[in-house]
N, C-alpha and C positions, 0 to 999 in steps of 0.2 A: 558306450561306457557303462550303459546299465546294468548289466550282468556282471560287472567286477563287484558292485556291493557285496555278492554273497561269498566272493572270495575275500575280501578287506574283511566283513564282518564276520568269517568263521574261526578267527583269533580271540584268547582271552584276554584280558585286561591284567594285563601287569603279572604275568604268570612266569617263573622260573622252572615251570615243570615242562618235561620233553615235551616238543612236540611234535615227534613219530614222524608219521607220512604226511601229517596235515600239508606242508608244505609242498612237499610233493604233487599230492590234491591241488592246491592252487596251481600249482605250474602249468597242471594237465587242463585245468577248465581255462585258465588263458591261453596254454596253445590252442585248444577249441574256437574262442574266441576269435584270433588272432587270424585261425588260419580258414575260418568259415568262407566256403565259395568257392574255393577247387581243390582237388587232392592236390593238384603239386602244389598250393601255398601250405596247405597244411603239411605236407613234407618236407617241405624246408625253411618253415617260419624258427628255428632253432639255430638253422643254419646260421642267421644273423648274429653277428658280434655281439648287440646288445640281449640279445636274447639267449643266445649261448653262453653267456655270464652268468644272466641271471639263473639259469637253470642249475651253472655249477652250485651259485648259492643257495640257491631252494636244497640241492643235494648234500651240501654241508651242513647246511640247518639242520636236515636228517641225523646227519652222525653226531651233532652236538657240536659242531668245531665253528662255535662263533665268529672266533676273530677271523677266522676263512671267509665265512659266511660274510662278516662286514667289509672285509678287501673286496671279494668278488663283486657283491652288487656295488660297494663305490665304484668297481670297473665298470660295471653297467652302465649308475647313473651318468657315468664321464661320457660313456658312448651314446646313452640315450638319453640327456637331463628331463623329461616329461615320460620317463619310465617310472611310473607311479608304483605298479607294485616293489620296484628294486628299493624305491624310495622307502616304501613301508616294508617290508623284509631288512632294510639299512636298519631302522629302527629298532626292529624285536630284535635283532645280534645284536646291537647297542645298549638296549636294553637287559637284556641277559647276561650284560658282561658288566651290566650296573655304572655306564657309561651313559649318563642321563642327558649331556650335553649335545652328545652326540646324537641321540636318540629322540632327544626334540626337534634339533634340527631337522632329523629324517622326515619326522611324524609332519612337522610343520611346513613341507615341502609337499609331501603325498596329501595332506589337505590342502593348501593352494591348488592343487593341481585336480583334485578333485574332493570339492567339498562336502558331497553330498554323501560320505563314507564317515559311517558312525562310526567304525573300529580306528580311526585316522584319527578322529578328532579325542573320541575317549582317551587315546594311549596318547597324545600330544598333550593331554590334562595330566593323564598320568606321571609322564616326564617332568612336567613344569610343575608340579607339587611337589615330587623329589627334590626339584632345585629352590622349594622352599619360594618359588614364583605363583603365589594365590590369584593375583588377580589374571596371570595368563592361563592359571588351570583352571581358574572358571568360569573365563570365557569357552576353553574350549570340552568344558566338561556341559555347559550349558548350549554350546552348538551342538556336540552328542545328542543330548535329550531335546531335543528339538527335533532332532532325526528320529529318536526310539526311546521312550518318556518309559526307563528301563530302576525299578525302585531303586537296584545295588548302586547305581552310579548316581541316584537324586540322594542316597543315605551318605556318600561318600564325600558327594559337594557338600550337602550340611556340616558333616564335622569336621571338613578340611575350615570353613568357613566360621563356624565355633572355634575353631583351634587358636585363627588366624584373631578373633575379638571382632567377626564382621555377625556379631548377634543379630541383629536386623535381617539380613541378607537369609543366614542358616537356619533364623524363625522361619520363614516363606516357604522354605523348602522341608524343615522337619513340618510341618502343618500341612503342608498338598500330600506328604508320606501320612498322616493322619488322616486326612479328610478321604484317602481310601482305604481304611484303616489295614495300613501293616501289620503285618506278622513279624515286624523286628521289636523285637521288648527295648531295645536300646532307645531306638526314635521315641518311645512312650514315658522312658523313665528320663530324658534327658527336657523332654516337655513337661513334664512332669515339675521339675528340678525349678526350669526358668518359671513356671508358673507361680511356683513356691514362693520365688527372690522376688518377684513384683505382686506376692502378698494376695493371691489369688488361689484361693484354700480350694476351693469346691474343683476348679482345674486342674489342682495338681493333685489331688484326690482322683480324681477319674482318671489321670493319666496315670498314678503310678501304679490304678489297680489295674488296669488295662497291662501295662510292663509284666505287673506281678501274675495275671491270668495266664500270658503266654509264655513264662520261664516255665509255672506249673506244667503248661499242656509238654513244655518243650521234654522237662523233665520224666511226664507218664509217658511220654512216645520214647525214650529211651530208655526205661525200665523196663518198656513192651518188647522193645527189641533185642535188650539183653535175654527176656525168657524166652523168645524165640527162639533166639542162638542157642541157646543150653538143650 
């Protein structure tokens, strides 16, 4: 099962943008997988029901035609329930069609089955924060970063976690994004902000100039590139 991580993990996180052949790509490195140790397995590992599903859905993913994509690998995982990838492909067509319930479920089944897949558990935080369920997105947005300690998903538990009133919790995480000082002005000005509210002048002075350094730099790199362009 080791070699699926880098197919699970070549997904983005909660993205509505095409995505091409990637899926395609996945299909090909699991029949590699799948059918490693003789030509003839490798010739007919697609043959199989459950795998001949899933390939229709990888190929509908392609054309954009989710709800296809999500009937197909349902056929999948009916034929094969520890078909991990259909499980997470079940997902992103779920997800894509803004079907969050569904899309947990998937996400939360491909991580059972293999927990050791950061892009499984991220997108299974990602679902459950859509459904407005905090504490299962940050279980599974904190089993993610356990796997790959990745800043955009430790900035994203923070302020789902501020959003939610879990101050405590969203401190620990905006301050580990500090103590390797980010390049997000947001995580500086929002320490910034709480340092303020508990009367802690000289902190929230270094935080908000720290915020205000990196709009600046953010601002000269896009003046830069506008003269470029011209």
């Amino acid at each position: 099962m080791g070699h699926l991580t880098g197919s699970l993990r070549a997904e983005r996180p909660l993205s509505r943008r095409p995505l091409g052949h990637r899926w395609t790509a996945i299909g090909l490195a699991f029949c590699a997988i799948a059918g490693a140790g003789t030509t003839v397995a490798a010739q007919g590992i697609w043959d199989d029901p459950a795998f001949a599903l899933y390939r229709q859905a990888v190929e509908a993913m392609d054309r954009k035609d989710y709800a296809k994509a999500s009937e197909l690998s349902g056929q999948a995982v009916a034929q094969q329930p520890t078909h991990v990838l259909a499980h997470y492909l079940r997902g992103q067509a779920a997800m894509l069609q803004s079907r969050w319930d569904e899309a947990a479920a998937a996400f939360g089944k491909a991580a059972e089955l293999y927990p050791g897949s950061f892009a499984a558990q991220r997108d299974l935080g990602g679902a459950n924060e859509q459904l407005n369920r905090v504490d299962d997105a940050a279980r599974a947005y904190e089993a993610a970063l356990a796997l790959r300690d990745q800043d955009a998903l430790r900035g994203r538990l923070a302020f789902m976690l501020l959003k939610a009133g879990q101050q405590p919790r969203a401190l620990t995480h905006l301050q580990a994004l500090a103590d390797r000082d980010t390049k997000t002005p947001e995580v500086w000005s929002t320490l910034g902000r709480l340092a303020y509210e508990k009367n802690d002048l000289p902190g929230a002075e270094k935080a908000f100039t720290r915020a205000a350094t990196l709009r600046d730099d953010g601002a000269r790199g896009s003046t830069w590139a506008s003269c470029a362009r011209v």
